[in-house]
C-alpha positions as CSV (number, residue, x, y, z in Angstrom):
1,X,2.6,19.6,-16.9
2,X,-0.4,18.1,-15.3
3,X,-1.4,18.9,-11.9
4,X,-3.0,15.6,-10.7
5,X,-3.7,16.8,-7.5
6,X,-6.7,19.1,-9.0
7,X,-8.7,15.8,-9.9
8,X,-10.6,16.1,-6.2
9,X,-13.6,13.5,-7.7
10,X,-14.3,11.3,-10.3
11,X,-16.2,14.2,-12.3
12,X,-13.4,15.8,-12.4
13,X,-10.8,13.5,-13.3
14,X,-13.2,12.1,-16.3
15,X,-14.1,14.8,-17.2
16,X,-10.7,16.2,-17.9
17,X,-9.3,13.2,-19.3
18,X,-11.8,12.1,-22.2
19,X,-9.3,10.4,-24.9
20,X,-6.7,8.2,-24.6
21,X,-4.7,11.4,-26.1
22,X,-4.7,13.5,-23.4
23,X,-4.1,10.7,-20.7
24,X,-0.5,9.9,-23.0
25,X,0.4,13.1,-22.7
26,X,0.4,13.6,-19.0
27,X,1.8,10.1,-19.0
28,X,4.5,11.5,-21.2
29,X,4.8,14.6,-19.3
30,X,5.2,13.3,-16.3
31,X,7.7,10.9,-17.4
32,X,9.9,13.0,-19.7
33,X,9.0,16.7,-19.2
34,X,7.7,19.4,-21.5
35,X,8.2,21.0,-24.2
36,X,12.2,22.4,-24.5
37,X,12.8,20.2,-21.1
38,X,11.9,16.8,-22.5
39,X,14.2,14.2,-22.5
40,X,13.1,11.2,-23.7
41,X,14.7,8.0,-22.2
42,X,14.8,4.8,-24.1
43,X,13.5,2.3,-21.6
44,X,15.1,-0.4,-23.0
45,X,18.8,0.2,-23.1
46,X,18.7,3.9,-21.3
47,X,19.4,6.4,-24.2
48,X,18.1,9.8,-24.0
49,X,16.9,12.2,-26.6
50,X,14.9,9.8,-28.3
51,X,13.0,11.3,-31.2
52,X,9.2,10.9,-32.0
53,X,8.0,9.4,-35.1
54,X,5.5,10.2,-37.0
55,X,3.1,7.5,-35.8
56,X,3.4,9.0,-32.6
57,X,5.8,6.8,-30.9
58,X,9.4,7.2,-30.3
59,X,12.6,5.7,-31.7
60,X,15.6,5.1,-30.3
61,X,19.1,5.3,-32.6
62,X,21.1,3.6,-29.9
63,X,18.8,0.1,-29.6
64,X,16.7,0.5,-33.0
65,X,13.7,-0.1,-31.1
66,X,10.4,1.8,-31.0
67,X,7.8,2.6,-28.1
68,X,5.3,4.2,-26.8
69,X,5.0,6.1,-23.3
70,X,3.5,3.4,-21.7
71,X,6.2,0.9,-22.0
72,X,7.6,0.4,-18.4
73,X,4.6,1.3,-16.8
74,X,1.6,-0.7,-15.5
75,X,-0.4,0.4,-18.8
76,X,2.1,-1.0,-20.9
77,X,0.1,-3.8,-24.1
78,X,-3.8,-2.7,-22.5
79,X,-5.9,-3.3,-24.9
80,X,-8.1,-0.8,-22.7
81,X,-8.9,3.0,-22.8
82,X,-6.2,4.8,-19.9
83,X,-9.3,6.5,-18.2
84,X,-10.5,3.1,-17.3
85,X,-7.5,2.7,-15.7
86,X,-7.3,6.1,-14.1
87,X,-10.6,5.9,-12.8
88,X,-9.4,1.6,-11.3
89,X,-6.6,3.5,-9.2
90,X,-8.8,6.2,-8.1
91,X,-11.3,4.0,-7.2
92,X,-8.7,1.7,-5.1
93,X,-7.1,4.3,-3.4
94,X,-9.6,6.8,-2.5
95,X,-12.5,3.8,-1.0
96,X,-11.7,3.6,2.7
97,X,-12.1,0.0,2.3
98,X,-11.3,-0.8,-0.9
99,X,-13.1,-1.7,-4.2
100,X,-14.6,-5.4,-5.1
101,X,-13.8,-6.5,-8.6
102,X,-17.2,-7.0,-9.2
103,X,-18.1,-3.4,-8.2
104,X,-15.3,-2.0,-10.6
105,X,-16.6,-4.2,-13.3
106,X,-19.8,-2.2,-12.8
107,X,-18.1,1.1,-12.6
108,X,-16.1,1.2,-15.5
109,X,-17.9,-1.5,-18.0
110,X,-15.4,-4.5,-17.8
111,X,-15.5,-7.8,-17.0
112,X,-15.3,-8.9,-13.7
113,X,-12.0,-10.9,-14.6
114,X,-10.6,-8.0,-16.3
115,X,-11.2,-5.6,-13.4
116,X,-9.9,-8.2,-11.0
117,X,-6.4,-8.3,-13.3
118,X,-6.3,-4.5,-13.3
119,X,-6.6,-4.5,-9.7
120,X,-4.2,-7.0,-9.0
121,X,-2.0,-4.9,-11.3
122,X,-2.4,-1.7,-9.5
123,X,-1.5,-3.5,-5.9
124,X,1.7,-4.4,-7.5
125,X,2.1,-0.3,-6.9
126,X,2.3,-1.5,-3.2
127,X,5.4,-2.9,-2.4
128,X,6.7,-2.9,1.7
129,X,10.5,-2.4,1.7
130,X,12.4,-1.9,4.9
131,X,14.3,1.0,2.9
132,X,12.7,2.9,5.8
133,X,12.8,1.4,9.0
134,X,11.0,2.6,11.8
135,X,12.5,4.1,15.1
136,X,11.4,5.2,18.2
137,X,8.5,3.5,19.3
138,X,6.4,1.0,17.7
139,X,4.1,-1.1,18.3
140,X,3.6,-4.9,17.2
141,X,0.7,-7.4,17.1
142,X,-0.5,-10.2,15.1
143,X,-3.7,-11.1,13.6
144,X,-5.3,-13.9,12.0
145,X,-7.2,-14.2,8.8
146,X,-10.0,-16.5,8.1
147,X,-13.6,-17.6,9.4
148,X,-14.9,-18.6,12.8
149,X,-15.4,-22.5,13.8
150,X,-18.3,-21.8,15.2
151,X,-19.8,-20.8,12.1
152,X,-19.1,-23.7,10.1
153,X,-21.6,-26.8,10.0
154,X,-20.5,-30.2,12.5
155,X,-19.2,-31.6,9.9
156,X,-16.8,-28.8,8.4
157,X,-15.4,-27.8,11.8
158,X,-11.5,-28.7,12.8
159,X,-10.9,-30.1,15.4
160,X,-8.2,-28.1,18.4
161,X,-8.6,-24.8,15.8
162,X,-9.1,-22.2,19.2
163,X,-7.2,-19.2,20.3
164,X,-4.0,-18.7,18.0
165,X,-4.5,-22.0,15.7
166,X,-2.9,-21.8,12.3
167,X,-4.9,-24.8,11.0
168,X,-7.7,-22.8,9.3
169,X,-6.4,-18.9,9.8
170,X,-3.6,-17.3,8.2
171,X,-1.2,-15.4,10.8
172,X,-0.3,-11.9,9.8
173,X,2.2,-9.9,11.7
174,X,2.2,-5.7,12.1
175,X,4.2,-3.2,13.1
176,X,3.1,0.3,13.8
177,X,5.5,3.5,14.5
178,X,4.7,6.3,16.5
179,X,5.4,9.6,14.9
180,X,4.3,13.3,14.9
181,X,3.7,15.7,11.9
182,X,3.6,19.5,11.5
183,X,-0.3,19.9,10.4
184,X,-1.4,21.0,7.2
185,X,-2.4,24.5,8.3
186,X,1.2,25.1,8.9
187,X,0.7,27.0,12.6
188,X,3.4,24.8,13.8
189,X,1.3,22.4,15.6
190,X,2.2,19.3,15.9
191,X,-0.2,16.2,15.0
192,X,0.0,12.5,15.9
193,X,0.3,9.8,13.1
194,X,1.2,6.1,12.8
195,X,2.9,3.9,9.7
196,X,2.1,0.2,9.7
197,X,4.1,-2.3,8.1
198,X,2.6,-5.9,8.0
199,X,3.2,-9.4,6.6
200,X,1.6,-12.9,6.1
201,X,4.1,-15.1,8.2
202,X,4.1,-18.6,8.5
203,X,4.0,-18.9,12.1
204,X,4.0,-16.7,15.2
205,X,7.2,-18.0,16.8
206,X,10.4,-16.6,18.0
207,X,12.2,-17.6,15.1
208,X,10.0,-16.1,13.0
209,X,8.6,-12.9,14.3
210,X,12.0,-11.2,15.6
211,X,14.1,-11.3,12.2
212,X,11.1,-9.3,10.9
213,X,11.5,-6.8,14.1
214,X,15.3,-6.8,13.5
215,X,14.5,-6.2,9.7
216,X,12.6,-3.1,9.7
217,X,12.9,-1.4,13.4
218,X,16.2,0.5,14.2
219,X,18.3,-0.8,16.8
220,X,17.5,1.2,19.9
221,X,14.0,1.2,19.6
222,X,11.2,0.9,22.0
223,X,9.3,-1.9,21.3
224,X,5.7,-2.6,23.2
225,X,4.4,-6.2,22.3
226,X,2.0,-8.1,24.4
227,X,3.0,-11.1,26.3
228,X,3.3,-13.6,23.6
229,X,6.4,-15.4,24.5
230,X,7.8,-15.1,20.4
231,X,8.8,-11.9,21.9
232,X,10.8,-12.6,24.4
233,X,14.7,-11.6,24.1
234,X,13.6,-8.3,22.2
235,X,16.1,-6.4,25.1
236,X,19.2,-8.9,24.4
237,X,19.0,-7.8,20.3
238,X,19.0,-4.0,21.5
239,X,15.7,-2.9,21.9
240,X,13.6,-1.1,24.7
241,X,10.6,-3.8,25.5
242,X,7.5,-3.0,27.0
243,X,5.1,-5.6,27.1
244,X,1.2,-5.2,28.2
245,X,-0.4,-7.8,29.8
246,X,-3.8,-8.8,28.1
247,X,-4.1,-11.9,30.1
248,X,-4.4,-9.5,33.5
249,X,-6.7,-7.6,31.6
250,X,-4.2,-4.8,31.0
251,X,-5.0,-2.7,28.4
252,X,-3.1,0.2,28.9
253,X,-0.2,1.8,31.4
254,X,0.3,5.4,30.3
255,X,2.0,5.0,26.6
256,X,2.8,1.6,26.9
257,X,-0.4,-0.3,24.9
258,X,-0.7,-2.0,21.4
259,X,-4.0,-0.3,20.8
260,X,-3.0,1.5,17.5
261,X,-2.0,-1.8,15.6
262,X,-4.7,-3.8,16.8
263,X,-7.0,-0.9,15.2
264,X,-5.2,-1.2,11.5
265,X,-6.0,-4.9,12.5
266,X,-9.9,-4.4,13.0
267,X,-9.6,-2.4,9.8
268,X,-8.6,-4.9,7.8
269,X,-10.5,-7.6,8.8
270,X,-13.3,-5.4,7.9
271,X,-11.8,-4.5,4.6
272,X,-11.7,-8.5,3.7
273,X,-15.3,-9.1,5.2
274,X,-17.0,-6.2,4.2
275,X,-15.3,-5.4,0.3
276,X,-13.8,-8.8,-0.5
277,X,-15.6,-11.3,1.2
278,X,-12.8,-13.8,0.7
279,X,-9.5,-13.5,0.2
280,X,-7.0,-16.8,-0.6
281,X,-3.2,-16.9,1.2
282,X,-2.0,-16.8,-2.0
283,X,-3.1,-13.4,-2.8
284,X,-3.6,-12.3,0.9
285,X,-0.3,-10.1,1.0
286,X,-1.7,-7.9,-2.1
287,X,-4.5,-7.3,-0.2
288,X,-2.0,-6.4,2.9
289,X,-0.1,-4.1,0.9
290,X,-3.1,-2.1,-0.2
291,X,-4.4,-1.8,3.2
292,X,-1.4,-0.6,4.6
293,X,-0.7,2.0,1.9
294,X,-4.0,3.1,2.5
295,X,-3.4,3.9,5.9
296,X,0.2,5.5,5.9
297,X,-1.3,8.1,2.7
298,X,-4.3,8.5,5.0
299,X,-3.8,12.1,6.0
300,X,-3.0,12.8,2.2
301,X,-6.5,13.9,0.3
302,X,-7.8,11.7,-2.3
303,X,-6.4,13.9,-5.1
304,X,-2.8,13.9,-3.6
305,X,-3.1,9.8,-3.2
306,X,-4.0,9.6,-6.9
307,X,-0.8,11.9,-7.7
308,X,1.0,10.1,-5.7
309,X,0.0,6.3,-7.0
310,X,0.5,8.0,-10.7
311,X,3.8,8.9,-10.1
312,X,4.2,5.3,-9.0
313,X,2.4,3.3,-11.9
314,X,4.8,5.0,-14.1
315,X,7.7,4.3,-12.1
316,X,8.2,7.3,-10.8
317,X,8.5,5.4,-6.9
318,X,8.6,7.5,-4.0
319,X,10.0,6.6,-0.6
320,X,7.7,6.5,2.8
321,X,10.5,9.5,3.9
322,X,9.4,11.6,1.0
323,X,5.8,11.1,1.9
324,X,6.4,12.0,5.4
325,X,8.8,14.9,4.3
326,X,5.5,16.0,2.1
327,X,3.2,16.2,5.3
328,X,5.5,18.3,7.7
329,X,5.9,21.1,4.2
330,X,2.0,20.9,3.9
């Protein structure tokens, strides 16, 4: 079987994959094993042991139905070669800021509205789900997406848009756990690291912001939050709240600061200015998603975040505790 976490550059991942052959069989691989060990599993109705034909796709005798390995994957009908698609997820996930779909148009010799649908396609790899919620302490903050007033021409400006305004920016709300790790060298020291979750929301209210908290933080928690007042009442749902006052020009007091959040924050912003330009609330979570698996897969190497996003575009999902598990064995 393939070890994807040899390909440490594009060179070498090209270089290595040169027909759409070889990138079917480590999808195969992956997917079903090798050699005596494969087990072929109809991914229509579930039947293993599926038998390969002689036009080198498989047949099912419990459905009647034939495939290929990409069915159930994010390659399944492409009408284009699998490296291109290899080098799209590469690209993605080893660019600290992402890739444009013009500059992947470039790269790999599509069109820009192709490379934009196979990027769209490979954030769908991104999913948040509070199957692990975060504990201890965590951090949360919100930002908001979209240009500056003072920017705009007279006559484009809205009126009453200043400080926390909704009217022309797109609130987005994160949460960021405090953990430790066992570095990679494997001398038992321990290392700091965060995981971010983070959302578009509607609004910045009470209502709205503390289901969210409720949804993915364990009871118990310690929460820090500045003073926004949607906040308030975190101790009465179970929760440990610390709050830093930005208004008094309070930045920090010993451990208790939102510093790490508002940094994914910056990073993003950056991400949309500097890669994307422009992003629309329609697609703005997609672009969410990818930033934050970006950062918690950020102590992984580029090869081992390819690995691990193959695995994933073949539906081969891993959980955040696996990834975690992963980094304390490194």
């Amino acid at each position: 079987m393939i070890n994807f976490k040899k390909f440490n550059s594009i060179i070498s991942l090209t270089a290595y994959f040169n027909s759409d052959d070889k990138c079917k069989q480590a999808i195969t691989e992956a997917r079903w094993g090798v050699g005596n060990n494969q087990d072929v599993v109809c991914p229509y109705c579930g039947k293993h042991h599926c038998k390969m034909s002689k036009n080198g796709r498989y047949h099912c005798t419990e459905c009647n139905k034939n495939f290929s390995c990409l069915v159930g994957t994010i390659f399944e009908n492409t009408k284009l070669p699998l490296i291109k698609w290899f080098v799209g997820m590469y690209l993605i996930s080893s660019h600290k800021k992402g890739i444009s779909s013009h500059q992947l148009a470039r790269d790999i010799e599509v069109t820009q509205s192709t490379a934009w649908y196979m990027l769209q396609k490979i954030r769908l790899l991104y999913p948040q789900t509070d199957a692990d919620v975060f504990e201890g302490t965590v951090e949360c903050d919100e930002v908001y997406i979209g240009g500056k007033e003072k920017w705009k021409h007279k006559s484009m400006r809205t009126p009453k848009t200043q400080g926390h305004s909704t009217k022309t920016k797109t609130p987005v709300f994160g949460m960021m756990e405090r953990s430790t790790f066992e570095n990679e060298k494997g001398e038992g020291e321990i290392e700091n690291i965060t995981y971010v979750h983070a959302f578009v929301v509607e609004n910045t209210n009470r209502a709205t912001l503390q289901p969210i908290i409720q949804q993915f933080v364990a009871d118990g928690s310690r929460v820090i939050t500045d003073e926004l007042s949607a906040y308030n009442g975190l101790a009465t749902l179970g929760y440990t709240h610390a709050v830093v006052a930005h208004g008094a020009e309070e930045y920090a007091n010993g451990d208790v600061f939102t510093n790490s959040i508002e940094v994914f924050g910056s990073h993003f912003r950056r991400m949309i200015v500097g890669c994307y330009h422009d992003v629309s609330d329609e697609h703005l979570q997609s672009y969410i998603d990818e930033a934050v698996y970006r950062w918690n897969t950020r102590k992984m190497s580029e090869s081992e975040r390819f690995a691990h996003m193959f695995d994933k575009s073949i539906g081969l999902v891993r959980k955040w505790s696996e990834i975690r598990v992963g980094l304390m064995a490194a």
